[in-house]
Each structure stands twice: as structure tokens, then as C-alpha cells.
N, C-alpha and C positions, 0 to 999 in steps of 0.2 A: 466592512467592519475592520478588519486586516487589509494595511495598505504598507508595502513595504518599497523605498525607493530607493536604487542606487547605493545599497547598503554594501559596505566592505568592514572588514573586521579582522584586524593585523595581532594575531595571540602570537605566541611563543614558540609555539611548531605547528598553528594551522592558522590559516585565512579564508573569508568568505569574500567572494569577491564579485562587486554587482550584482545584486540580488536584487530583484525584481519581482515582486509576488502581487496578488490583489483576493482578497478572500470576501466572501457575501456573509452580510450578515444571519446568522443561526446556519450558514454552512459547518457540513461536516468534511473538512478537507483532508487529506492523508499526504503525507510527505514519505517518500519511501528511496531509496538508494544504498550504498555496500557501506559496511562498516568506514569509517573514516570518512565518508561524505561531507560531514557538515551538519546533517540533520537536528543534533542536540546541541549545539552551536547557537543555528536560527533560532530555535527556540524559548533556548538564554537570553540571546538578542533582544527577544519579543518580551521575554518576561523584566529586562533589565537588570543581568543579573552579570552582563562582560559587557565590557566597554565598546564604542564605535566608532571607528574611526573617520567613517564618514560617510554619508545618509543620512534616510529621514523614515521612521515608523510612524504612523497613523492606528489608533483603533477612535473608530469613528471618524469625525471631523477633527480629532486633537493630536496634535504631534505630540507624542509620548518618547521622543526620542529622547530626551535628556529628564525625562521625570523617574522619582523613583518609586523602586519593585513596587511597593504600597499604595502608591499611587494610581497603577494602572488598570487596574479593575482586570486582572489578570492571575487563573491562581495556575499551576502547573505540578501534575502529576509525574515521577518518575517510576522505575520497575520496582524497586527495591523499597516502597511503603512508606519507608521514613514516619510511621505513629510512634508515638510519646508510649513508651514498653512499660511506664506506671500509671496511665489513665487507662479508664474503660472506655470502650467504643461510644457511649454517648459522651465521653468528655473529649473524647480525640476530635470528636466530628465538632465540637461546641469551640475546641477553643481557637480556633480563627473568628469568633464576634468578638473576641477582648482585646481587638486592634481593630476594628472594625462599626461602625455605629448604626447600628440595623435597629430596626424598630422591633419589640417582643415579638409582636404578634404576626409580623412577618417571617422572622428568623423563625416559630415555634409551627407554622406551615411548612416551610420549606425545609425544617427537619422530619415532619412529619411523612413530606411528602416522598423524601429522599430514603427514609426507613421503608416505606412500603416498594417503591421503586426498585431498590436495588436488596429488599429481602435482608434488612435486618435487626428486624425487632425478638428476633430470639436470642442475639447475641450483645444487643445493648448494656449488660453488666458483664460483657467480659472482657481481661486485659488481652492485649494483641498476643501474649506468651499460648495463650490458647486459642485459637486462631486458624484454618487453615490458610493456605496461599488464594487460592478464589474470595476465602473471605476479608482477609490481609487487605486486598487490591478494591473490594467496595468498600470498604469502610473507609480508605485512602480517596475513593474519588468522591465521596459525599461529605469528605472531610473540605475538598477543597471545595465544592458545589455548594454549602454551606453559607460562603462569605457573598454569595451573587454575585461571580464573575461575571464582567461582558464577554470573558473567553477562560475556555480548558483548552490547557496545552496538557498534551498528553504524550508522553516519552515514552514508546512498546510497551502499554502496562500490560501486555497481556504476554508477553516474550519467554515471562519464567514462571509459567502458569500449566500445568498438566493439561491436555487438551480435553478433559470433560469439565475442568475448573474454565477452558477458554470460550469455550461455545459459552459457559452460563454469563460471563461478564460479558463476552461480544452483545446477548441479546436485551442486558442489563442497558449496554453505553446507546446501544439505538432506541430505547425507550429513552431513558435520561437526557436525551437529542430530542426526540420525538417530542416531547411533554415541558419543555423550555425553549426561552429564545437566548440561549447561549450559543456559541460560535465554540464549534470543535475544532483542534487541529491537532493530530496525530502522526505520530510517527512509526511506520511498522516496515516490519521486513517481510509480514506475512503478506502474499496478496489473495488468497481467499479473505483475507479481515478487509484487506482493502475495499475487496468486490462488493463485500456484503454490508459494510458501513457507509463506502461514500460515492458519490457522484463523479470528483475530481480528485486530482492529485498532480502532482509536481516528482516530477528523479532529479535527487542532484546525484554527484559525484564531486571531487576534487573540490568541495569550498564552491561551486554553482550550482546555477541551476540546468541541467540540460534542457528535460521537455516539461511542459504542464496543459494539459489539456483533463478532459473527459475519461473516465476507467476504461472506454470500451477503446478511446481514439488510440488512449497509450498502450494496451495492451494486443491491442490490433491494424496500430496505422503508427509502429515508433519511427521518427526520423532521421535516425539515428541507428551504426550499429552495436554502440553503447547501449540503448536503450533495448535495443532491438533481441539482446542478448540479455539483459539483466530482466527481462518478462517472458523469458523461455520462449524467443522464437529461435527455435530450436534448427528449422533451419532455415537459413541463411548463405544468399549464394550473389556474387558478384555477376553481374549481365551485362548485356550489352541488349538494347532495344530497336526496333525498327519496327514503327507502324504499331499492331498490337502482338507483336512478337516476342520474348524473351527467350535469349541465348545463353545459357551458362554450359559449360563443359561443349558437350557434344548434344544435349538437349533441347530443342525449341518447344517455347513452352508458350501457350496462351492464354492468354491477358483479356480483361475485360472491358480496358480502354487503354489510348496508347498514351505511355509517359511524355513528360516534356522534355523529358532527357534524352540526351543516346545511348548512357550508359549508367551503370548506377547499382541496386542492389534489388533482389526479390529477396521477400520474405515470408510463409507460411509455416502458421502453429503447428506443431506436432498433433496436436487434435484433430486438425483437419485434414490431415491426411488418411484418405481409408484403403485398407489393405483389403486386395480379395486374391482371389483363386484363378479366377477369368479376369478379361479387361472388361471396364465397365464401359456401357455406349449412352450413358441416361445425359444428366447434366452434367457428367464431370469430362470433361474438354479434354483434360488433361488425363491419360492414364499410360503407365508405362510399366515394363517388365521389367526385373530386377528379382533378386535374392539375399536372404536374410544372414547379414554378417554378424550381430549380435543381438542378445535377448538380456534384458535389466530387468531383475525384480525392483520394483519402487513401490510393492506394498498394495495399494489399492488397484493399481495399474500395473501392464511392464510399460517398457520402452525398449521398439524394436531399433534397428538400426536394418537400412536398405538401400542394395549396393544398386543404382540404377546408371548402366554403362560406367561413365567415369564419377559419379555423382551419390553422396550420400546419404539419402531423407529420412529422418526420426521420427516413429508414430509412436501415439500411445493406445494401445489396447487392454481390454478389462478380461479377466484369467476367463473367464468363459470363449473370448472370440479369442483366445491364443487356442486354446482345445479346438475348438470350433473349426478353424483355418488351419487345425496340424501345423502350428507354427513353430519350426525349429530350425537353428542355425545351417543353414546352407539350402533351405528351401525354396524354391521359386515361386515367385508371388507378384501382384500389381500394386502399383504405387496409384494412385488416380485423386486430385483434389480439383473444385472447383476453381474455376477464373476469377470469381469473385473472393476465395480465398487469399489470392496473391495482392500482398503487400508491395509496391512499389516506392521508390523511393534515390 
């Protein structure tokens, strides 16, 4: 549906440079990377709303690269709502047909359809000045889902949203996916919304694109340790290989098949490391002694930090298995993760 080639885009104080994408049609893609990336750039690009300097966009078979916004069957949502502060919610969401040539009886479906979807036929008589932020953000995406885009581009809508306002849109945008053959593509910071919306995803950085693959390859196989770090692989250790062996510090550590390199990076999730008491002898290959140099509150979790010889590996544990393991700064403890945990690279 989204075919993007060789695209570069020379602005003022930022550029995108060779961009190379390819999206399916009624995918729900996610584009995720740090402030300044590029991310709302692309999407201008796609929607044609900054100029190009050289490439070619595709949605479908038609080069949309020099046609304009209006033309491209393309509507795009930002954070910040942009509804008309003197129509009411049924006028907000209506008037994108008054540039638009939609048949009655289609548009009076797909308003209907979009009211029950995203839950708002009790607020249909009221101006956006009364309004919460969750409700703000659907009336905003039914407003644009109105004109029957071939695509929503979607800019963090859910970024400045109180998180019981985000859970309710997040399960709003996967139905409104679900129940159309519209092509999604979003932008987020978050990666639970990633997780739990889409399939795939692309990290830029600097105006590129670094990886794009599958949610599970990127957040568990990045290649890269740009990437490798901006999806919390927490840790992160330079090695050297032989055979199925890895060497960082003073540590030999094993592997569940051998790299092609000799040398290069391990990487395992903070998740997957389990802490005990004793050394483990099950499946985990891997387990070593060490001691607890710091303790992070993060709320749902901690994050330990563990001194293992010269070497430091970060777990996440939930406040029951901190009690549970007597976990406290300077304690002796095991570090132990499976071979299949480890990321090479």
C-alpha cells in the first residue's frame, strides 16, 4: 500500500536521507525512534505536506509523489486534536465530506459506524471546549476516518493522554483497524502501544532508517547498538567469540549456536535475567555469582543492578520477588539466563 523509495528531504535544519520503507496493505505499522529522528517528517512526506527532494512515494500502484495533500487519499492525525472549537462533534467529524465527494449513503454508514466504534453518540451535540483529552483524540481520529482514507497516519495520538484515557483509545485504534481495510501508520514512543497494536515496525534515528523488521525480531534480535539500547536491552556487552562461546570481561558465557563473527556484541533483556539465592542447574547454562550494587524503584517493577566479577547485569524484578530474595544493596545473589536469551550480533 505504502511504498516508499530512495526518498531524501533537505529542510532547514533537518534531512531524511534515503528512506526506504514498504508497508501491506490494511497494515498496522509503527514507526518509533528519539525525539528529533525524523518520524513526523516521514509522515508529512507521505501525507504531502514538505517538499522532496528526491524519490518516489507509492500508495498503491500510483506515484503520489508530486500530487497534492487532497489528492492522496490520505488523512493524518496529530497529538494536539486540531477540531474546529465552534462545531460540535457531529459537525467536526462531517466536515471533511465538503471537499470530498462521497456518496450520502455511504458517508451516513461510516459515520454511523465510526460513532458506535469509538463510543461517541453521547457526545455528538457537544463543542470540543467540553470535552475530555480521550474524548478530544476520538472525535479527532473519526473525524479523519470519515473522508475513507486508503491510509491514517497517526502522530503519538495517544502521547498526551492520561493512561486510563490511553488504554481506552489504544483498544478503540485496534478495533477501528480490525473492522476496515485502511492501512495504519503510527508513530509512538511508547512500546507497550507498539506491542499491543502492531506486527512491525521501523527505528529511525538521524533522518534514517536503522532497523525494520517484526516487534518481536526488533526488540529481541536488534542489530545494532543503537537499537539495541533505545528497546531497553539493558544489557549490553562487547565479546569476542569462538565456537559457541562468548567472552566479555572475565566471563565465558554460552551461546546456543556459534556466531559468524569473532567478535562483536551480546545482548540480553533485563527480563530475562533471573535472580536467585542458589545457582540454578535446570536450563539456564548460564548462571554466575555476583552482588547487588543498586536497587530502582520504576513503579510497577525495580531494577536491580549486578556486580558479576568485572561485569554489570540489570534485572527487572516485581516488589514481591525483591521481598522474597531479601533483596538489598550489597547482597549475594545469582545472575543465570538461558543461551537462547542471548542476542548476538
Amino acid at each position: 500500500m505504502i511504498r516508499i523509495q530512495d526518498l531524501n528531504i533537505h529542510l532547514k535544519d533537518f534531512s531524511l536521507f534515503n528512506i526506504n520503507l514498504d508497508i501491506g496493505r490494511n497494515e498496522f505499522f509503527i514507526l518509533m525512534g528519539p525525539t528529533g529522528a525524523g518520524k513526523t517528517v516521514l509522515l508529512e512526506a507521505i501525507a504531502g505536506l514538505i517538499p522532496i527532494k528526491s524519490g518516489n512515494i507509492y500508495i498503491g500502484e500510483k506515484n503520489v509523489t508530486k500530487l497534492a495533500p487532497e489528492k492522496r487519499g490520505v488523512s493524518i492525525v496529530y497529538q494536539d486534536y486540531s477540531l474546529f472549537p465552534h462545531l460540535t462533534v457531529r459537525e467536526n467529524m462531517r466536515y471533511g465530506l465538503h471537499f470530498h465527494k462521497i456518496d450520502k449513503k455511504l458517508s451516513d454508514q461510516t459515520f454511523d459506524r465510526l460513532v458506535e466504534n469509538l463510543n461517541l453518540s453521547y457526545i455528538l451535540n457537544r463543542l470540543p471546549l467540553n470535552l475530555s483529552g480521550g474524548e478530544l483524540q476520538r472525535v479527532t481520529m473519526a473525524r479523519a476516518l470519515m473522508v475513507n482514507p486508503d491510509i491514517l497516519l497517526l502522530d503519538e495520538p495517544l502521547s498526551a493522554l492520561d493512561p486510563a484515557f490511553r488504554e481506552e483509545i489504544r483498544a478503540g485504534l485496534k478495533k477501528l483497524h480490525r473492522d476496515s481495510d485502511v492501512t495504519f501508520l503510527m508513530v509512538t514512543h511508547d512500546f507497550a502501544e507498539a506491542l499491543s497494536l502492531s506486527d512491525r515496525a521501523a527505528i529511525m534515528n538521524n533522518g534514517k532508517i536503522i532497523q525494520t523488521g517484526s516487534m518481536e525480531g526488533i526488540f529481541k534480535r536488534p542489530d545494532s547498538t543503537f537499537v539495541a539500547d533505545f528497546v531497553g536491552m539493558k544489557n549490553l556487552f562487547i565479546a569476542q567469540f569462538r565456537e559457541t562461546k562468548a567472552y566479555t570481561g572475565t566471563l565465558e558465557i554460552t551461546l546456543s549456536t556459534m556466531p559468524s563473527n569473532g567478535k562483536g556484541y551480546i545482548a540480553i533483556r533485563p527480563e530475562d535475567i533471573v535472580l536467585s539465592r542458589e545457582k540454578l542447574t535446570s536450563s539456564m547454562r548460564n548462571s554466575f555469582a555476583g552482588h547487588i550494587i543498586e536497587i530502582t524503584d520504576c513503579g510497577l517493577y525495580y531494577e536491580t543492578g549486578i556486580m558479576v566479577e568485572n561485569i554489570i547485569f540489570k534485572s527487572l524484578v516485581t516488589k514481591s520477588a525483591l521481598i522474597d530474595l531479601q533483596l538489598v544493596e550489597g547482597a549475594r545473589i545469582f545472575v543465570s539466563f538461558k543461551e537462547t536469551a542471548i542476542h548476538t550480533f
